[in-house]
Every structure is written in C-alpha cells, then in structure tokens.
N, C-alpha and C positions, 0 to 999 in steps of 0.2 A: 504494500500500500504506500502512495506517496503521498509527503503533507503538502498543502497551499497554506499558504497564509497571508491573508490579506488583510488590509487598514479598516476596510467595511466602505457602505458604501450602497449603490442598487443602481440597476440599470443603465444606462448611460457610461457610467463610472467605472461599473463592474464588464464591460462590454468585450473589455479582452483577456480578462479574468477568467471571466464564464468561459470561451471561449478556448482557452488554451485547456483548462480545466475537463470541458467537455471531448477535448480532442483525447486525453490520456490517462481517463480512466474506462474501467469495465463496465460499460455498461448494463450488460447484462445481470449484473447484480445490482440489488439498490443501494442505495443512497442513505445513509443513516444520519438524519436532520436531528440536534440536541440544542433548542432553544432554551436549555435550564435558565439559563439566566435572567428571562422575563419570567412575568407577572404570568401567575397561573390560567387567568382568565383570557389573556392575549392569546394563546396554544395555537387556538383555532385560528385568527389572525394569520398568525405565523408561518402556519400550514400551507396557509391561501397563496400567501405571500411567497413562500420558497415553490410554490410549483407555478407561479406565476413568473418567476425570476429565473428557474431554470430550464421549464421548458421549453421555452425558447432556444435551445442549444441541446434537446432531444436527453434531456435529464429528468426520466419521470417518474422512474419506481424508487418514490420516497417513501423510508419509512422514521417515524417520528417517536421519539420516548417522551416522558413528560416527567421522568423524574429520573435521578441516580440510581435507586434502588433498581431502573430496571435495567439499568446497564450492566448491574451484579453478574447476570445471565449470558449475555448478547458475546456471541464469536465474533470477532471484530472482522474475521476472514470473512465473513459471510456476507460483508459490503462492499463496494467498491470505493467506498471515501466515508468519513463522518464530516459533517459541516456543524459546526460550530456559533450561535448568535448569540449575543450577547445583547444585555440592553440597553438600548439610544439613551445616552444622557443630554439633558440641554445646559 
C-alpha cells in the first residue's frame, strides 16, 4: 500500500491529487474512508462528500468506519488506500 499525503483541500485544488492518486492504486479493492475526526453527526455528510470528490476519477467502492473500535478488526490488505479527514477549523 502507498501513502499520499496531502495539505487538504477539495476539488479544484485537489485536481491533480485525485488524479495521480486514482492512477496508482487498486482499484479493484475499496477505499477505506476514516472521517474520525469530525463530529458524529457530519458521517453522512462526509460520505456524500468523498464519493462526490472521488468519483470523478473512477474511485467508488468506499467503505466508511465511524469509529476506532472498528478499525480493531479491519485487514488493512483488504483496501487499496485508507483516506484520512480531519476537521475544517476556521
């Protein structure tokens, strides 16, 4: 598995991000999405929002945790990347 790491951002911003990102992972496996770091309520947001931002660049079998505890479990082999959000401060 390879890491990315980026400043944050969306759309526009993220354009070549996405992009390189979508070229060199396995698609075939999903996408392991871990928004922990927002507000429990936002989840579903979240959700909307990362397969809005990635499917554009043919990234769609996401799957989403919503807490640590269930990460206890999860083979990391079994994805082709975790992404990582954290939350917007103003």
């Amino acid at each position: 598995m390879r890491a990315f790491l980026c400043g944050g951002g969306s759309g526009k911003q993220m354009k070549e991000a996405y992009q390189k990102f979508s070229e060199v992972i396995d698609k075939s496996k999903p996408l392991l999405y871990v928004p922990i770091a927002m507000n429990l309520e936002k989840y579903d947001e979240c959700y909307s929002w990362i397969k809005k931002e990635l499917g554009e660049y043919g990234i769609e079998n996401i799957e989403m945790v919503k807490s640590y505890m269930e990460l206890e479990n999860i083979d990391f082999c079994d994805y082709c990347a975790i992404f990582f959000r954290r939350r917007k401060y103003i």
